[in-house]
N, C-alpha and C positions, 0 to 999 in steps of 0.2 A: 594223421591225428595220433599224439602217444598220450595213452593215457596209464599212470601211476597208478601202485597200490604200495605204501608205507612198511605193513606187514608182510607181504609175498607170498599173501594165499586170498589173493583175488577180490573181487568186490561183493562176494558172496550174497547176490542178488540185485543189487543195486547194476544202475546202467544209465546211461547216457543218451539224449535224441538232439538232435540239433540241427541243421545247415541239412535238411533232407533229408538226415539219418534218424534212425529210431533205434533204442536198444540195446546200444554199443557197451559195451564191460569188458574185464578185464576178466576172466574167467580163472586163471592163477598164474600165481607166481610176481612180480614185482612190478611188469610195465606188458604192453600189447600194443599195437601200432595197427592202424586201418587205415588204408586209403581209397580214398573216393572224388569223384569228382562234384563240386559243388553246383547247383542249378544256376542256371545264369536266370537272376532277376530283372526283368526290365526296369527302367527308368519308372519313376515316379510321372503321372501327366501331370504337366503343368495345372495350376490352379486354374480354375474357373473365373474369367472375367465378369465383374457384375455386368448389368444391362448399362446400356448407355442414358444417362440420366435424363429424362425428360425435356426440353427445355422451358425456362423463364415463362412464367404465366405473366399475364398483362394485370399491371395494378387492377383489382376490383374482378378480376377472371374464376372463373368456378369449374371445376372439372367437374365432368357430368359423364355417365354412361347408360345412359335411359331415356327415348322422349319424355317419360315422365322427369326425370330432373330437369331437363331444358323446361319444360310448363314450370315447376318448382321456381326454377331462378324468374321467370318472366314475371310471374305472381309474385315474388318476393322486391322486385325493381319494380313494377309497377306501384305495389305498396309503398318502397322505398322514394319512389320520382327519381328514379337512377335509369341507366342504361342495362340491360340483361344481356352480360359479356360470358361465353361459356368456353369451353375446352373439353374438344374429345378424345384421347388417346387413339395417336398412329395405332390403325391396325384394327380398331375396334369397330362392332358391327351392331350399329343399332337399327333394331326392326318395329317398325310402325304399323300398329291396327287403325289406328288413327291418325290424322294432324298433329301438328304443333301451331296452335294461331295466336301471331301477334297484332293487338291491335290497342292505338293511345301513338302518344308522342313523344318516342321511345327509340332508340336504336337494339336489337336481338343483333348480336355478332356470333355468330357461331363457326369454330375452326376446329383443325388439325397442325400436324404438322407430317413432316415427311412421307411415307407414305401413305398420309392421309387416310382418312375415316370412312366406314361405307354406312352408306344410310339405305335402308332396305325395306320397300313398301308393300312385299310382298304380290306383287298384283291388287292389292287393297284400298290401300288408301294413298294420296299424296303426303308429303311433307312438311308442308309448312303453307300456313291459308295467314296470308299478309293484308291487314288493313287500318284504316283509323291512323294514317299518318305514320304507323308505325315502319321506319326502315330495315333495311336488313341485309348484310354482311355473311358472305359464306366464303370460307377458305381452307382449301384441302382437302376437299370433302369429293364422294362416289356416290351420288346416288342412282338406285337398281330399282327396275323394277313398282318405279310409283305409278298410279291410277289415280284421276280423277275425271271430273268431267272439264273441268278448265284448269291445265296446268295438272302434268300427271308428274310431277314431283314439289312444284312450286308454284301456288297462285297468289300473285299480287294487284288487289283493288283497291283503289284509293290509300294506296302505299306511300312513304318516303321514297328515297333513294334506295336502288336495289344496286349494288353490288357484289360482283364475285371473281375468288383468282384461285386457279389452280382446280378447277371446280368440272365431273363428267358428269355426264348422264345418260345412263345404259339401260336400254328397254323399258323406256319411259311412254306411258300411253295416255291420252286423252277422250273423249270420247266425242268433244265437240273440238276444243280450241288448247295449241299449244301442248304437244306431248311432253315437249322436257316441261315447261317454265310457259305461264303466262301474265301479262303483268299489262296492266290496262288504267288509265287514269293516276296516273303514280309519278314518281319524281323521275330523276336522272336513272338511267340504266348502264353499268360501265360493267363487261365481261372480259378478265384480261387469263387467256389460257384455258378457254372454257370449252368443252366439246359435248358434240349430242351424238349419241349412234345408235344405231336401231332404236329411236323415238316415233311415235307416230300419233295422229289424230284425226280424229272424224270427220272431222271441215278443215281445219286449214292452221299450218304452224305444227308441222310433225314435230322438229328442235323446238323454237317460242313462237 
């Protein structure tokens, strides 16, 4: 580094900090020269990628993160004489003190996507108490942990068609009938990709 002085009687307090350095002056006479070595600054990190965008909801589809929204949309379709189509965000963990019961002539579609949504009964209550015609649609979904007495995650009477894809059930308990899912008097039953583990029951259908 050379640094100048015009006059040649120094920079008479004045001083310079920069590149590491602090303080640097010309203390007299015309010019002064310092050498030093400069800090090696790493790279800049690359920017931060956003999150990968959600995908496409289904015309009429409502994001929900609460059993109470899923009631919310069922009450609002039922009002409406619509379908109660919801969307839960991969990754999200909803915990139930209670049911979700659909019941009328109605389809309740409730999903995820990728790696899928956990539904969590706490040892408390089941998930979803299906009746009155009403079908019902689950996709992507984990549910843990549900308890009832028929159907410790899911019970279907005098339901529509039950359907599900991509869909577990882990430490699901009944205390009579059906630890995952029980579903009796009801329509078509189609499970594509569905598994039960550590499910159990009191009488019979530890899975459905």
């Amino acid at each position: 580094l050379v640094m100048k002085d015009s006059y040649g009687d120094g920079w008479e307090g004045a001083s310079w900090s920069g590149l590491g350095q602090e303080g640097l002056a010309v203390a007299d006479g015309y010019e002064e020269r310092k050498s030093f070595v400069v800090p090696f600054a790493p790279p800049s990190p690359p920017p931060q990628l956003p999150p990968p965008p959600l995908p496409p909801l289904v015309p009429g589809e409502a994001f929900v993160h609460t059993p109470q929204d899923i009631r919310d949309e069922i009450n609002s379709a039922t009002a409406e004489k619509r379908n109660a189509i919801v969307f839960i965000p991969p990754g999200a963990r909803l915990a139930f003190s209670s049911n979700v019961a659909c019941s009328g002539d109605m389809l309740l579609s409730v999903r995820s996507s990728g790696e899928g949504a956990t539904l969590d009964g706490k040892k408390s209550s089941n998930m979803f108490d299906i009746s009155g015609g009403c079908s019902l649609y689950l996709e992507a979904l984990h549910f843990v942990d549900g308890r009832g007495a028929y159907g410790g995650a899911v019970f279907a009477y005098g339901a529509g068609d039950i359907a599900m894809k991509d869909v577990s059930f882990t430490g699901c308990e009944a205390s009579q009938s059906g630890g995952g899912m029980f579903v009796e008097n009801s329509g078509d039953v189609s499970l594509e990709r569905a598994s039960f583990s550590e499910c159990t029951a009191g009488s019979e259908g530890g899975g459905m």
